[in-house]
N, C-alpha and C positions, 0 to 999 in steps of 0.2 A: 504494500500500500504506500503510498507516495506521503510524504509528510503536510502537500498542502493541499491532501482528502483527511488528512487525520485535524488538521484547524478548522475545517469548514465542516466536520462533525461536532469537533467539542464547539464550535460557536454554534452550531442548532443545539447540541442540548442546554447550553446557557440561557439562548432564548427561549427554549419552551420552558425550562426551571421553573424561570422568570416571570414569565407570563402566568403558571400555576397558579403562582406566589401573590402577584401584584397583579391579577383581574380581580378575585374577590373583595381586594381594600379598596378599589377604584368602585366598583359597583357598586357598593353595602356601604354606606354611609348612616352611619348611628349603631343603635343597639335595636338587634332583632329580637319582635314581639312575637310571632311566630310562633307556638309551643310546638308544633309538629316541626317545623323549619328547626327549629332550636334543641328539639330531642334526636333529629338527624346527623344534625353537626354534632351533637353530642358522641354517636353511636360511632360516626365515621370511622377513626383512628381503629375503636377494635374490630371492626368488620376488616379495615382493611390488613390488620394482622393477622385475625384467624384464617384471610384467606391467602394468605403468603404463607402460614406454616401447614394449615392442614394438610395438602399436598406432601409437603412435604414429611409430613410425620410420617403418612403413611405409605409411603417410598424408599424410604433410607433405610428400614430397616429389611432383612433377607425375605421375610413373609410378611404382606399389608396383616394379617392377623394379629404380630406381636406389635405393629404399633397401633390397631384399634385397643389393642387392648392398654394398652400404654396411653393414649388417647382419653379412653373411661375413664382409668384410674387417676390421670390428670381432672377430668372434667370433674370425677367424686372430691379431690382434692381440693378446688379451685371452690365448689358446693359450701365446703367447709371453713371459706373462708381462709385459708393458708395464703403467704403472698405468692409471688413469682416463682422465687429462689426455689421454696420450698418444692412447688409444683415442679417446675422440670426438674430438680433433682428426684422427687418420686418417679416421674414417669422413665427416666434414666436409669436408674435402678431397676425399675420394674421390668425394661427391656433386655437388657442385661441379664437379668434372672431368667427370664423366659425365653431367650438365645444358647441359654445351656438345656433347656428340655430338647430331648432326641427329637419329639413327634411334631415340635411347632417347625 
């Protein structure tokens, strides 16, 4: 690849960043009344994490099996009110264990 296709990539993703970034503050001026608008932007963030890892959990490990199961046992963990840490260090464990059974 030539070095001046590798600038005129990093300059589109600067400006799409950007754009992300700075259309919402341009547009939305004050504070939104909205309770649906405002419980969406709320939700945003974790929507858009669970759906970057789920994929993933249940990929990475050798059978989709041992990370639904990994998966539960986070989600019963997560139930319980535990923070982060504690959650994927369970379901890390949990996988683990269940990578040393023959039959999974």
């Amino acid at each position: 690849m030539e070095q001046h296709s590798v600038i005129i990539y990093i300059l589109i993703a600067i400006v799409v960043t950007n754009l992300i970034r700075v259309t919402p503050m341009v547009l939305i001026k004050g504070h939104i009344k909205n309770r649906f608008v405002r419980s969406f932007l709320y939700y945003v963030p974790y929507v858009t994490l669970a759906v970057m890892t789920f994929p993933d959990m249940m990929l990475s490990t050798p059978t989709p099996l041992t990370g639904g199961i990994a998966l539960l046992a986070g989600i019963i963990a997560a139930w319980f009110r535990l923070g982060l840490f504690p959650v994927a260090a369970i379901c890390c464990v949990i996988t683990y264990l269940l990578l040393w059974l023959p039959e999974l």
